[in-house]
TORTOR-607479 format. One record per residue: residue number from 1; residue in one letter; x, y, z of N, C-alpha, C in turn. Coordinates in steps of 0.001 Angstrom, whole numbers, plus 500000, padded with zeros to 6 digits. Layout:
N
n | res | n.x | n.y | n.z | ca.x | ca.y | ca.z | c.x | c.y | c.z
NUM | A | X | Y | Z | X | Y | Z | X | Y | Z
...
This chain:
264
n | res | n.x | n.y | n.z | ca.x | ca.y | ca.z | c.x | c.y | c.z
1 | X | 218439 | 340670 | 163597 | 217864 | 339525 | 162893 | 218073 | 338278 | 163734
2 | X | 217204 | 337596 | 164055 | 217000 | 336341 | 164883 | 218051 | 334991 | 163778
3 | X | 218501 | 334252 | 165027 | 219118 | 332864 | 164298 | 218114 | 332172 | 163255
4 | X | 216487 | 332232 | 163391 | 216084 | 331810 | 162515 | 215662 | 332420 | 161178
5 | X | 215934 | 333889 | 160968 | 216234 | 334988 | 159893 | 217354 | 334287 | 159551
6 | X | 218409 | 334286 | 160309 | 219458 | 334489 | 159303 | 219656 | 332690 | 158339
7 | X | 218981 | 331589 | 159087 | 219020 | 330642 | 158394 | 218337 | 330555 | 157265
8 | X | 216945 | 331020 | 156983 | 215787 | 331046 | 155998 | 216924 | 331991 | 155260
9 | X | 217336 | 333409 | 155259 | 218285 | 334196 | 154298 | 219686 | 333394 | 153946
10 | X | 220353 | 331928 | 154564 | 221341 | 331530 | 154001 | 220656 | 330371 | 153019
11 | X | 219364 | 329973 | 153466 | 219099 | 329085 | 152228 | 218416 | 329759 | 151183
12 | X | 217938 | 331309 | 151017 | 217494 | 331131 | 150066 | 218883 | 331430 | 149180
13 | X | 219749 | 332191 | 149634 | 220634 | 332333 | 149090 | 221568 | 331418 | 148469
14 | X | 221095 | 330079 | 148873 | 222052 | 328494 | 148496 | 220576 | 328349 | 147201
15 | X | 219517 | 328478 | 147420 | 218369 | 328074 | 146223 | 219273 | 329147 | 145125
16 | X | 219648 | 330017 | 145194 | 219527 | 331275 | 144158 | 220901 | 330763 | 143220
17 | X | 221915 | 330402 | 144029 | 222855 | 329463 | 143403 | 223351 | 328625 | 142874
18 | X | 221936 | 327962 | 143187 | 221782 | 326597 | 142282 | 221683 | 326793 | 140695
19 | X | 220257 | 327827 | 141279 | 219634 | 328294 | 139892 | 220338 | 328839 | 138798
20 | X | 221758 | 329434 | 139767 | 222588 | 330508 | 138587 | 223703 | 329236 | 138009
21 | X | 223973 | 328398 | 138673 | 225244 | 327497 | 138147 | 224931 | 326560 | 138225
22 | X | 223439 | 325532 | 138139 | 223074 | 324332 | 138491 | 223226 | 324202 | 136425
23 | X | 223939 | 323083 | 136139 | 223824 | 322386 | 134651 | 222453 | 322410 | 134218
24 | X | 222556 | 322053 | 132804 | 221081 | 322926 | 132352 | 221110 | 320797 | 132278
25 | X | 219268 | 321084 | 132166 | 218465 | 319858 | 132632 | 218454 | 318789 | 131276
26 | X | 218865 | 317513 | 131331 | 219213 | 316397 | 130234 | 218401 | 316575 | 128813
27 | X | 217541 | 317086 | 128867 | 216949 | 317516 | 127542 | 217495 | 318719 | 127012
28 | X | 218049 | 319463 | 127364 | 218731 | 320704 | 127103 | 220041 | 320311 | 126710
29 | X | 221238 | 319447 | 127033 | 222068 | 318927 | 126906 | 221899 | 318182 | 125505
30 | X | 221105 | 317018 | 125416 | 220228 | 316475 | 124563 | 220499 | 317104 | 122941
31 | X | 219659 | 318226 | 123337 | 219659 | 318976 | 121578 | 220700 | 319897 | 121334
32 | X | 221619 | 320523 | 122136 | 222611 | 321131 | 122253 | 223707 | 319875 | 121553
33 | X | 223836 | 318879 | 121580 | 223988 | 317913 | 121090 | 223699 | 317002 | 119809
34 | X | 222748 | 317272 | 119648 | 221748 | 316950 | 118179 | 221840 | 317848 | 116995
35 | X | 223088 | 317134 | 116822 | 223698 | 318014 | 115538 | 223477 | 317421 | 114281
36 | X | 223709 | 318111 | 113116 | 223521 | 317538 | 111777 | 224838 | 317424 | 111759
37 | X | 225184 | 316381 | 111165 | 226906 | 315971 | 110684 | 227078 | 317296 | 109625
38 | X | 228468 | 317398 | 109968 | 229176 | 318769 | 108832 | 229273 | 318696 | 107501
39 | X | 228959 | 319361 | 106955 | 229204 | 319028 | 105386 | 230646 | 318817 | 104865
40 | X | 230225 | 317824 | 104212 | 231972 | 317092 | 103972 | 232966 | 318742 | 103131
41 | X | 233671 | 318347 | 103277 | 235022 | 319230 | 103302 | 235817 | 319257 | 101414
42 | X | 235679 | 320630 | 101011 | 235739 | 320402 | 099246 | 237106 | 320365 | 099360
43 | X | 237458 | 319845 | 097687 | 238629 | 319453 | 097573 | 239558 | 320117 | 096234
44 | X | 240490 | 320644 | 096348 | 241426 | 320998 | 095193 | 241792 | 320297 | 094332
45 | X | 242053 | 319004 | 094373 | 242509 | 317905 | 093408 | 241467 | 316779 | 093323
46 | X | 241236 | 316611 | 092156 | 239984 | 315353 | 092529 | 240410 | 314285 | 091366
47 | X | 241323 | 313171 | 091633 | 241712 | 312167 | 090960 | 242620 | 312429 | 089865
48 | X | 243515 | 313485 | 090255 | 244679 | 314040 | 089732 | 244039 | 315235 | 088698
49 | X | 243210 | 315736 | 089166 | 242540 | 316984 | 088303 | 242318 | 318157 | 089127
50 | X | 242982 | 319138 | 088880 | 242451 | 320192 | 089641 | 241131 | 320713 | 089392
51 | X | 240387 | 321421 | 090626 | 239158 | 321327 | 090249 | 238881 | 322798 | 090071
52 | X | 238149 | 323372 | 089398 | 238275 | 324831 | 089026 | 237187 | 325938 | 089850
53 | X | 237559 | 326874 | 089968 | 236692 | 328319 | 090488 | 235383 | 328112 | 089949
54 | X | 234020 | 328192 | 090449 | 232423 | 328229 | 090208 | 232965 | 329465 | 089820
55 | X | 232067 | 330295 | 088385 | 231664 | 330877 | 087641 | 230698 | 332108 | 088690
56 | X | 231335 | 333054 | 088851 | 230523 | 334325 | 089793 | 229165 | 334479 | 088967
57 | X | 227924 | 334451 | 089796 | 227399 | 335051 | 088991 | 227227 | 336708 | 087949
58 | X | 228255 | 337177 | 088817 | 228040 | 338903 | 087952 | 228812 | 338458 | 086561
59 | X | 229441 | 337638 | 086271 | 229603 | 337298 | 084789 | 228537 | 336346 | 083688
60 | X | 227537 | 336127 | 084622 | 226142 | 335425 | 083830 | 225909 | 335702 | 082307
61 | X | 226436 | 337286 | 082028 | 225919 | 337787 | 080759 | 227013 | 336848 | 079656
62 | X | 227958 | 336515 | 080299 | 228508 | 335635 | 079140 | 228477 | 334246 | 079059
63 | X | 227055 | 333509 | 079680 | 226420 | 332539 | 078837 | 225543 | 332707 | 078682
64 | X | 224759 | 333880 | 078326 | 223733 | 333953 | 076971 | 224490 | 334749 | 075885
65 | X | 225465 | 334986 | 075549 | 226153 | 335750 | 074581 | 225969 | 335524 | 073579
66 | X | 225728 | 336094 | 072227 | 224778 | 335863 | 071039 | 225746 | 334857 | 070065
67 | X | 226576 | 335074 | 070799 | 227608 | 333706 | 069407 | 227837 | 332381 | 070235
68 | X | 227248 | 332355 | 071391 | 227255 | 330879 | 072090 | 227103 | 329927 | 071160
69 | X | 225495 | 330756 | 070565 | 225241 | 328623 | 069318 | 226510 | 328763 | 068349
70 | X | 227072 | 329815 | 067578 | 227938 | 329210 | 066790 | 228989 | 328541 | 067374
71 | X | 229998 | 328982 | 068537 | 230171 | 328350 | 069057 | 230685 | 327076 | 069162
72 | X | 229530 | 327070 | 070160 | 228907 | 325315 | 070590 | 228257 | 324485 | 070232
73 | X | 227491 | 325119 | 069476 | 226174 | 324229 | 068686 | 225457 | 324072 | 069291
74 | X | 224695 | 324464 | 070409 | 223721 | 324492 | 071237 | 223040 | 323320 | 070991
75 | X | 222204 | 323910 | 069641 | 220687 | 323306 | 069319 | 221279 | 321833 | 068713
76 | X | 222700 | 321656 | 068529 | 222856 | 320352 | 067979 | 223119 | 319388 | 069636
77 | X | 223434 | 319857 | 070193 | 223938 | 319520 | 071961 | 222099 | 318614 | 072286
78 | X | 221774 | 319543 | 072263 | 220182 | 319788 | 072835 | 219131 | 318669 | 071999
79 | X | 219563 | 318741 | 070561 | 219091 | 317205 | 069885 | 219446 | 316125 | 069972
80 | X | 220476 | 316117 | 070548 | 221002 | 314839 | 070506 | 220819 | 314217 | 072390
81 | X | 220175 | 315241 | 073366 | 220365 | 314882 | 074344 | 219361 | 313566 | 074342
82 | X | 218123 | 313694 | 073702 | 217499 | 312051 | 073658 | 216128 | 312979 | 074877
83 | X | 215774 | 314266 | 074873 | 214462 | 314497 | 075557 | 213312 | 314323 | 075402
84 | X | 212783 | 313799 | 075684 | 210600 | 313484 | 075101 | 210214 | 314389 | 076082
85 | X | 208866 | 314923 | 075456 | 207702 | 315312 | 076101 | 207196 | 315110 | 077192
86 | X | 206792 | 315495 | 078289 | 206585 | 314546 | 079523 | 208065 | 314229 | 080395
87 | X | 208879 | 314735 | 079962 | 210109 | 314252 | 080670 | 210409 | 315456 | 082386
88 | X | 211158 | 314568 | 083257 | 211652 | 315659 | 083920 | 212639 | 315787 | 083985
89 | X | 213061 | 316714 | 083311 | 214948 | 317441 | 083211 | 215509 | 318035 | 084198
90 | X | 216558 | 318370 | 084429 | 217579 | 319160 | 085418 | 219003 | 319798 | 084707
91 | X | 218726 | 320871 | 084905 | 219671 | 321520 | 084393 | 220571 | 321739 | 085640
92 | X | 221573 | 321332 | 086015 | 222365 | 321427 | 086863 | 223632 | 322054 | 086569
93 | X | 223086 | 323155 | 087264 | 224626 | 324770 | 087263 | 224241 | 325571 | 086157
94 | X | 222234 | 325275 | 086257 | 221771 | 326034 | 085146 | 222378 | 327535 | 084591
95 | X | 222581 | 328407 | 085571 | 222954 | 329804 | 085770 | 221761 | 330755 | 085367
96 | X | 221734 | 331571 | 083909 | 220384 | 332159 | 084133 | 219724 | 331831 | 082962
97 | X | 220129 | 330483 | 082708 | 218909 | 329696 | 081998 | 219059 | 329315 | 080529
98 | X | 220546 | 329578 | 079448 | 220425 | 329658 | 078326 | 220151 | 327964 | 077692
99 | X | 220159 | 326889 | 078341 | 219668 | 325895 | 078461 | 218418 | 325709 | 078958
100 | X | 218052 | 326187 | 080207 | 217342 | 326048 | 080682 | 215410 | 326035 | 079793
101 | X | 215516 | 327290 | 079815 | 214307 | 327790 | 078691 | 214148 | 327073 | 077320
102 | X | 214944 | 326323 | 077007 | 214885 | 325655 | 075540 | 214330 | 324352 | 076230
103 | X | 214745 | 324055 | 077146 | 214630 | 322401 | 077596 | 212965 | 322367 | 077879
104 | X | 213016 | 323627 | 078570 | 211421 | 323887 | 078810 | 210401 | 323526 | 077553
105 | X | 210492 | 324117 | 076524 | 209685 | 323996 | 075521 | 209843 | 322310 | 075016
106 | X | 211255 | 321851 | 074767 | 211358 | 320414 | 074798 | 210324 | 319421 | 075544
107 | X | 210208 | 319892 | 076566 | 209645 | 318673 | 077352 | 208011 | 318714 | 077500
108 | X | 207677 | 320202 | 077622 | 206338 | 320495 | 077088 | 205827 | 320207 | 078227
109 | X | 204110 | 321134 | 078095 | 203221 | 321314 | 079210 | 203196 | 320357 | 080717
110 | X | 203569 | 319182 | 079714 | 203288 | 317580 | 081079 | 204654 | 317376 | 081162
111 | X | 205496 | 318170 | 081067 | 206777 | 317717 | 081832 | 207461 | 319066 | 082415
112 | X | 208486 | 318731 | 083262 | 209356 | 319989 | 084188 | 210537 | 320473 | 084286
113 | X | 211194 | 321052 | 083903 | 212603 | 321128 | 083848 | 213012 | 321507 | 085432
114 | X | 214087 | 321182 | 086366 | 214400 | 321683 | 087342 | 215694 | 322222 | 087325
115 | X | 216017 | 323788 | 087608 | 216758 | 324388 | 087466 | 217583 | 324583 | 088514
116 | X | 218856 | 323894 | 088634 | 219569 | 323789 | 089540 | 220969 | 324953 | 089788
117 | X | 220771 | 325704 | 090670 | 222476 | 326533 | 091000 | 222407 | 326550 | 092213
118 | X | 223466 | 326817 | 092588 | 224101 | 327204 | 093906 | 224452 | 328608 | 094192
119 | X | 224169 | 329777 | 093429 | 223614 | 330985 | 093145 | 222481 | 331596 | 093642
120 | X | 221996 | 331931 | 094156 | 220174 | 332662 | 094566 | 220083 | 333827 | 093055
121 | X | 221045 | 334758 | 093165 | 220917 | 335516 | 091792 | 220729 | 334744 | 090849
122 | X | 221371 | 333705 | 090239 | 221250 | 333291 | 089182 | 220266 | 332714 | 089052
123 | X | 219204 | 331793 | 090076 | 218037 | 331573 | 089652 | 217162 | 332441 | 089358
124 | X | 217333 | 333857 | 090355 | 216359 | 335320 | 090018 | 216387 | 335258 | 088276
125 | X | 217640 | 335669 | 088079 | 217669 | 335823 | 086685 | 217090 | 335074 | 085654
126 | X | 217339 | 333586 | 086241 | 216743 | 332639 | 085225 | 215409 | 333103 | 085411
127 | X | 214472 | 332910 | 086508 | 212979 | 332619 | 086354 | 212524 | 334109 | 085908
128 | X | 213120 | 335177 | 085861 | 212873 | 336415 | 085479 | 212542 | 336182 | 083423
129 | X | 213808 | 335516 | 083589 | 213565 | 335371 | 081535 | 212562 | 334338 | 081366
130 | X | 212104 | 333604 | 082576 | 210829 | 332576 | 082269 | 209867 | 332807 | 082176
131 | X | 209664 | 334035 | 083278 | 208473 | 335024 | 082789 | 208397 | 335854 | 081594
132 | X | 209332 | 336451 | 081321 | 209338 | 337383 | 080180 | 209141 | 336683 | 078828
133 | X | 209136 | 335329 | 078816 | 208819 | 334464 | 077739 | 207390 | 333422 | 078157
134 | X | 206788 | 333690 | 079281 | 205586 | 333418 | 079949 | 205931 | 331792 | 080030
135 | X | 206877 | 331246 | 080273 | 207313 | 329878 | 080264 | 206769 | 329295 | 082067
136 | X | 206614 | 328432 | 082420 | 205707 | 328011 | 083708 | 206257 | 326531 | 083995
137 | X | 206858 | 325741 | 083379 | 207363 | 324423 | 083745 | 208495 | 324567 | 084412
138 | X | 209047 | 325624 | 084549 | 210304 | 325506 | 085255 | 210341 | 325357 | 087038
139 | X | 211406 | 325057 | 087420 | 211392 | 325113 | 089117 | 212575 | 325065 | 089901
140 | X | 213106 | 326523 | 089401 | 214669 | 326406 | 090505 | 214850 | 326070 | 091517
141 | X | 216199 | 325329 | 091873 | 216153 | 325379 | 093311 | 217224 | 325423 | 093500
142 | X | 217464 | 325829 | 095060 | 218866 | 326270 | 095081 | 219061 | 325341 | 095439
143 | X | 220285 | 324860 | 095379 | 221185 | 323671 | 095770 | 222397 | 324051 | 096553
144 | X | 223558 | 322716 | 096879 | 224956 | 323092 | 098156 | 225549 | 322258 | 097091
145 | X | 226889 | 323173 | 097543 | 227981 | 322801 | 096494 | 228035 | 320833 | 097020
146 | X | 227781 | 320409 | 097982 | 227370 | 319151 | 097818 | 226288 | 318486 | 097758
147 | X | 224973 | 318936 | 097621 | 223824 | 318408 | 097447 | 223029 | 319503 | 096633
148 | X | 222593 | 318790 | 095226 | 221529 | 319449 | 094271 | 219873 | 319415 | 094612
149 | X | 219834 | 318855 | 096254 | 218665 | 319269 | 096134 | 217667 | 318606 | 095414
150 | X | 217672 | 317346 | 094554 | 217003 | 316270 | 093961 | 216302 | 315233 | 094750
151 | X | 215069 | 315463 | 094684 | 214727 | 314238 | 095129 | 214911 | 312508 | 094743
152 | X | 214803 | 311660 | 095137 | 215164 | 310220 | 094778 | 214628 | 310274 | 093551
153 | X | 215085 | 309502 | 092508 | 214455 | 308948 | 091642 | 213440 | 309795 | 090594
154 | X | 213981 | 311355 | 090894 | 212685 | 312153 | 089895 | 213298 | 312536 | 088753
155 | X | 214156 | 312008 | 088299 | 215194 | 312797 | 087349 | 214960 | 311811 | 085753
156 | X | 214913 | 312193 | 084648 | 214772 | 311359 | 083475 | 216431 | 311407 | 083152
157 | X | 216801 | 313039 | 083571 | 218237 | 313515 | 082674 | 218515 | 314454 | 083440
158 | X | 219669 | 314299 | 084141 | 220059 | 315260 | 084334 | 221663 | 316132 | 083601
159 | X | 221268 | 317025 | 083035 | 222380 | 317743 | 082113 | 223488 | 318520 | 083140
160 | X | 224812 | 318527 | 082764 | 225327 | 319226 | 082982 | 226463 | 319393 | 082220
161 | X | 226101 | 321279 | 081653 | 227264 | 321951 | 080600 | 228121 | 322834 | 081149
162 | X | 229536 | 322683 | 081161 | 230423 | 323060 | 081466 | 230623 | 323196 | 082853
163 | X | 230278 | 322203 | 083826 | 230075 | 322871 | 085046 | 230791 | 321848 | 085941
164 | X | 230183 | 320407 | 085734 | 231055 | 319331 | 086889 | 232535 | 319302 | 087105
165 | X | 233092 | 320277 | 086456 | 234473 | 320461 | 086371 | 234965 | 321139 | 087451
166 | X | 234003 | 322053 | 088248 | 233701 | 323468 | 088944 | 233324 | 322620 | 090429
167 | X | 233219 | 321360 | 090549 | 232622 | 321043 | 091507 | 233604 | 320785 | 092530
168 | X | 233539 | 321012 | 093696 | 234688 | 321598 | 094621 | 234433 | 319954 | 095741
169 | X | 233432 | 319173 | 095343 | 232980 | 318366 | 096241 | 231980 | 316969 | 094745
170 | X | 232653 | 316306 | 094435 | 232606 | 315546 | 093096 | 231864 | 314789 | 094001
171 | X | 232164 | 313674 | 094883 | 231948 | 312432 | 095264 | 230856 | 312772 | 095490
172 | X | 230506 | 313818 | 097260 | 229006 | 313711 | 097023 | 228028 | 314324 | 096428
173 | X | 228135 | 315087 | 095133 | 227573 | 315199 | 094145 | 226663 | 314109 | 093104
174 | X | 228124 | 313110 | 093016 | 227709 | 312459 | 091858 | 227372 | 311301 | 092811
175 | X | 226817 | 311539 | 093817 | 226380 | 310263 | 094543 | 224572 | 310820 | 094516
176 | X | 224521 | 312216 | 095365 | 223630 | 312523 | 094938 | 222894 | 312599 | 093756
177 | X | 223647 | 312834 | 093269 | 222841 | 312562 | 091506 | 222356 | 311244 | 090966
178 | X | 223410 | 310627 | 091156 | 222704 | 308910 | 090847 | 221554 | 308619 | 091784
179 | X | 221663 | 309086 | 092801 | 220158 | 308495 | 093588 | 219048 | 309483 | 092930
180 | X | 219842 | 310503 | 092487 | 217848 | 311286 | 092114 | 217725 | 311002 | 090486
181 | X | 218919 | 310084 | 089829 | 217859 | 309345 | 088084 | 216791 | 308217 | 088874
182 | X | 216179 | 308181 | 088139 | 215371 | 307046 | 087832 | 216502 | 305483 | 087544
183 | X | 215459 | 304430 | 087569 | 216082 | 303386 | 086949 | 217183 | 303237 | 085919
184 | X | 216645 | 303997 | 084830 | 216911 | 304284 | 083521 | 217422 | 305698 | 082814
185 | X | 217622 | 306580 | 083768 | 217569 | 307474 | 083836 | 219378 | 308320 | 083360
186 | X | 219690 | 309130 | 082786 | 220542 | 309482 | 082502 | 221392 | 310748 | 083114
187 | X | 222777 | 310470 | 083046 | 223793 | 312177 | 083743 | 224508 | 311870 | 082206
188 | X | 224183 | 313364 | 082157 | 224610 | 313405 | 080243 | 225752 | 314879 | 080685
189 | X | 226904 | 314463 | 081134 | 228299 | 315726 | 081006 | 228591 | 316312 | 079830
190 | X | 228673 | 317858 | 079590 | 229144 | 318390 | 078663 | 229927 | 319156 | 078843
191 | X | 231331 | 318785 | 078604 | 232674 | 319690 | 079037 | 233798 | 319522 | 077522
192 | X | 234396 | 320934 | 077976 | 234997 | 321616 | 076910 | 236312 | 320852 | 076858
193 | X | 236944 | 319917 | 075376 | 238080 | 319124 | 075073 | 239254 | 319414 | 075572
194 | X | 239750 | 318418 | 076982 | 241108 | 319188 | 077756 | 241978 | 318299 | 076228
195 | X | 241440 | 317268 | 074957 | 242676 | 317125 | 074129 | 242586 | 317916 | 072864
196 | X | 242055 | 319130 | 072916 | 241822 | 319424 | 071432 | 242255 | 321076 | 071796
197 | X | 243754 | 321329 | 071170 | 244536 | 323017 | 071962 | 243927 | 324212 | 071191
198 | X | 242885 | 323239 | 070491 | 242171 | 324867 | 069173 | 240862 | 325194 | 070004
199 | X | 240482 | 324550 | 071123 | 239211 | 325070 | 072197 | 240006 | 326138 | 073124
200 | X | 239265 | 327526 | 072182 | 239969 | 328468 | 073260 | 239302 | 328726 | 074386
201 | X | 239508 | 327652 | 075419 | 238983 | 328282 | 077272 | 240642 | 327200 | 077274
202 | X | 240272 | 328370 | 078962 | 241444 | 327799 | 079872 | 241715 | 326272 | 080507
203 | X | 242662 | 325625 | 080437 | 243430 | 324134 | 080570 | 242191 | 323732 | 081643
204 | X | 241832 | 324604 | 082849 | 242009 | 324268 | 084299 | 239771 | 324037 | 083909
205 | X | 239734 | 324505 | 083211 | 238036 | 324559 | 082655 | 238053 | 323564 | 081490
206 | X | 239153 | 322612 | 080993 | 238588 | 321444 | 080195 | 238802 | 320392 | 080879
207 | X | 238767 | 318996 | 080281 | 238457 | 317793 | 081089 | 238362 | 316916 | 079601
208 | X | 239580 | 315540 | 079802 | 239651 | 314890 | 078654 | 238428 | 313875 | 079273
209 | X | 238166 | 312916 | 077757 | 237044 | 311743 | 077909 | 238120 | 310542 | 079155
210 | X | 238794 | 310527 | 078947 | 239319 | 309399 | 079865 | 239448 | 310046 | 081475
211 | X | 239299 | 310882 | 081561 | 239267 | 311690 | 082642 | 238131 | 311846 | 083329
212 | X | 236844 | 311932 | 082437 | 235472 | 312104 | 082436 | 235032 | 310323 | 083514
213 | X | 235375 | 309383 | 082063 | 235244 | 308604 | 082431 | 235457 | 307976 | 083683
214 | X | 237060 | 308130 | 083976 | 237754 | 307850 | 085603 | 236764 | 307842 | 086625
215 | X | 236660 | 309530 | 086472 | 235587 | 309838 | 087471 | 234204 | 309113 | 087911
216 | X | 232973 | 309520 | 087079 | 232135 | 308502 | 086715 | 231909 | 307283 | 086955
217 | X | 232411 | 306449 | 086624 | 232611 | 304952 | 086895 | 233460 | 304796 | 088038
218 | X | 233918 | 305259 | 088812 | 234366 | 305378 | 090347 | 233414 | 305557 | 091428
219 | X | 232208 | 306065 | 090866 | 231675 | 306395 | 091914 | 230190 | 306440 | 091522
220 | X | 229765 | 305073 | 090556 | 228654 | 304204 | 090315 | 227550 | 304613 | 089166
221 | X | 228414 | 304734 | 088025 | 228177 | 305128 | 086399 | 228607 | 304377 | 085907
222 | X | 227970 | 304125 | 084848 | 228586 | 303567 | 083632 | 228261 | 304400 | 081882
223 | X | 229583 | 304415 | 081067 | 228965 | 304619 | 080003 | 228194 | 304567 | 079166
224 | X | 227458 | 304644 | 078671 | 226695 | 304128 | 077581 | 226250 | 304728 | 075744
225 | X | 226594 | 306303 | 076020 | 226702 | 307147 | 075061 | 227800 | 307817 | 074712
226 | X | 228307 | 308171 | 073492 | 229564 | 309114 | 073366 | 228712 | 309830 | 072150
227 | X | 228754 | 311126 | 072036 | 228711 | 311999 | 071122 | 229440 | 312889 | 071153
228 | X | 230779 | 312809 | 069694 | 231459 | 313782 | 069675 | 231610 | 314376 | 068293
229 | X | 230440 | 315041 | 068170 | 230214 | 315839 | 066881 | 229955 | 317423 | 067081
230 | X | 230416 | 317876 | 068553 | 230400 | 319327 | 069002 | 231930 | 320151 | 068552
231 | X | 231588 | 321274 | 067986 | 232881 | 322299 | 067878 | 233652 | 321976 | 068701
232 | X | 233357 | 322282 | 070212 | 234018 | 322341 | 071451 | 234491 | 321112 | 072748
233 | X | 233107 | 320485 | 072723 | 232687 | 319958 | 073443 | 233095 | 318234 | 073485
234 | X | 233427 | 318022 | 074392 | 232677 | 316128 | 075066 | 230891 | 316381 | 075105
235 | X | 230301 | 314674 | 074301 | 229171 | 314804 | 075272 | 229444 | 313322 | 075703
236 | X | 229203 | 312852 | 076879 | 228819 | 311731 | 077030 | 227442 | 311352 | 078145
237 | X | 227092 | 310287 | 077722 | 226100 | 309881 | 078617 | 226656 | 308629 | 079635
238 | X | 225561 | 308785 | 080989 | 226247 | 308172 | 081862 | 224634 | 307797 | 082414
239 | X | 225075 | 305972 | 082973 | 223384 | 305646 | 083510 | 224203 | 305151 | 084596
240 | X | 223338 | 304641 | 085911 | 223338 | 304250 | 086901 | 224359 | 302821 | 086911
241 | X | 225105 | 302381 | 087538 | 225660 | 301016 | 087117 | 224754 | 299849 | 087310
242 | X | 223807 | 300260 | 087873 | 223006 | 298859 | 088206 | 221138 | 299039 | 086902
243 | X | 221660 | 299889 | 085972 | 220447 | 300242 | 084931 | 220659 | 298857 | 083863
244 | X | 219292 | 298483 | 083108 | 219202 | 297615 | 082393 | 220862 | 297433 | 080959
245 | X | 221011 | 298960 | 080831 | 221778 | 299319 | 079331 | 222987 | 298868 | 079914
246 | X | 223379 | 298408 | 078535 | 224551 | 297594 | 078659 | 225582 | 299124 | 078219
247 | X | 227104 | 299092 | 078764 | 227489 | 299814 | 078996 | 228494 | 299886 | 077611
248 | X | 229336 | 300868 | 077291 | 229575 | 300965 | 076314 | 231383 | 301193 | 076048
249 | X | 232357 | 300954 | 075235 | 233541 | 301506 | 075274 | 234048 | 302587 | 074944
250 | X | 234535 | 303429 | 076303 | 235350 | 304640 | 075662 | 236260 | 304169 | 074289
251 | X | 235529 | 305792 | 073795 | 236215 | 306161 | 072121 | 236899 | 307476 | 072613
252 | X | 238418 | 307286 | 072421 | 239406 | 307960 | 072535 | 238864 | 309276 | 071283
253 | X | 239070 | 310890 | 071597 | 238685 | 311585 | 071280 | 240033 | 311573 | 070115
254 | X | 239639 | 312161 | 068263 | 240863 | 312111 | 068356 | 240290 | 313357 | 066571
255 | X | 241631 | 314333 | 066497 | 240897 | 315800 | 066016 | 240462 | 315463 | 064414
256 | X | 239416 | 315172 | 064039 | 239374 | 315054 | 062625 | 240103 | 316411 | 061754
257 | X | 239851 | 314862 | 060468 | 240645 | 315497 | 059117 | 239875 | 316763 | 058860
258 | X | 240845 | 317747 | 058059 | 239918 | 318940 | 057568 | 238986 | 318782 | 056739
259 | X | 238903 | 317528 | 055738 | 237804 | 317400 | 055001 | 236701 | 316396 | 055734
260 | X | 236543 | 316186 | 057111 | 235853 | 315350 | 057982 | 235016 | 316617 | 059040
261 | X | 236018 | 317913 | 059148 | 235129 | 318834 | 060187 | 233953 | 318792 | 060374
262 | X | 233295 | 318932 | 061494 | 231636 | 319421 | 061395 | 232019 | 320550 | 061234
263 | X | 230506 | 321476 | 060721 | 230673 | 322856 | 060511 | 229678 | 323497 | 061281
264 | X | 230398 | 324948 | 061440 | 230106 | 325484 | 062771 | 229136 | 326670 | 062133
């Protein structure tokens, strides 16, 4: 091989090296780089409350269980939430719908309920009983244990029964949530009395009203509703802090007389 062979064979051999260990080219670097920030990090204690285990879905069958309304009072929960016709609802931590499907008929043809879990089964299930009752306003979506997935401002009400308790990531939840009410628009919590010891669920699955409240108004709510005429239950309503309604004073929960009970 001639001196000028062997030079043409040492450069291609310097090209071939480049190619194998030369840094990849500034646009490649670029998006290798172009990251979405991490999803914030859930939390065990949230303002001196421990926050409890999400509900598996393979136990779904025990919230449609046939003694739920006695219970809870469902249909008294559900009247008093304040829904019109035309409305768009959110059932948030719907599961497989025993809210869900009632709200539907509530709000009627010109309005939508949006069915919120963090489940994929549990929406199957829900929209499965939506068909089997030929119901069509509904629209699950899956959601992240920190974002429901709401768009700005589409929300009239968004409900949530027994569930914000479960939330492993509160702040940006209920941040998300206030941006997807409306003006006027309502987060109506329904959780089981951490002050009343005759609600048989577990300590770590109730949540007192002053507790409710804490939360809430920390992180840009205000009161405005209390209804506590449920067997079980807190209801309260919660609007945006910057909404027209003037806000209202916690009423300390406290166990009526036996001749005062509601009846179940």
């Amino acid at each position: 091989m001639t001196r000028q062979h062997h030079r043409h064979a040492f450069a291609l051999v310097f090209i071939l090296l480049l190619v194998t260990v030369a840094p990849a080219p500034a646009e490649d670097k670029k998006d290798s780089n172009d990251q979405q920030d991490e999803p914030p990090k859930p939390v065990k204690v949230y303002m001196g409350r421990r926050v409890a285990q999400t509900m598996h879905w393979l136990g779904a069958e025990w919230l449609i269980r046939q003694r739920r309304e006695r219970e809870e009072r469902a249909s008294v929960m559900l009247a008093n939430l304040g829904v019109k016709s035309g409305m768009t609802v959110c059932d948030l931590g719907c599961g497989n719908g025993f809210h869900t499907l009632k709200l539907a008929a509530m709000v009627g043809k010109k309005g939508r309920v949006l069915g919120v879990d963090i489940q994929k089964p549990m929406l199957d299930m829900l929209m499965k009983r939506a068909k089997q009752y030929d119901i069509e306003n509904i629209t699950p979506v899956l959601g992240l244990t920190y974002d429901p997935k709401l768009k700005p401002g589409s929300c009239d009400i968004i409900l949530l029964v027994d569930v914000y308790h479960e939330f492993d990531q509160p702040e940006p939840m209920l941040k998300a949530m206030r941006k997807a009410l409306n003006r006027t628009g309502r987060l109506v919590l329904v959780e089981f009395r951490m002050e009343d010891p005759d609600v048989p669920i577990k300590l770590l699955h109730k949540m007192s009203k002053p507790q409710i409240a804490k939360e809430l108004t920390a992180n840009g709510y205000k009161l405005v509703r209390q209804y506590d005429k449920l067997p079980w239950q807190h209801m309260m309503f919660f609007e945006r802090d910057d909404s027209p309604t003037k806000a209202v004073k916690l009423i300390p929960w406290q166990k009526p007389k036996d001749d005062q009970k509601e009846s179940k």
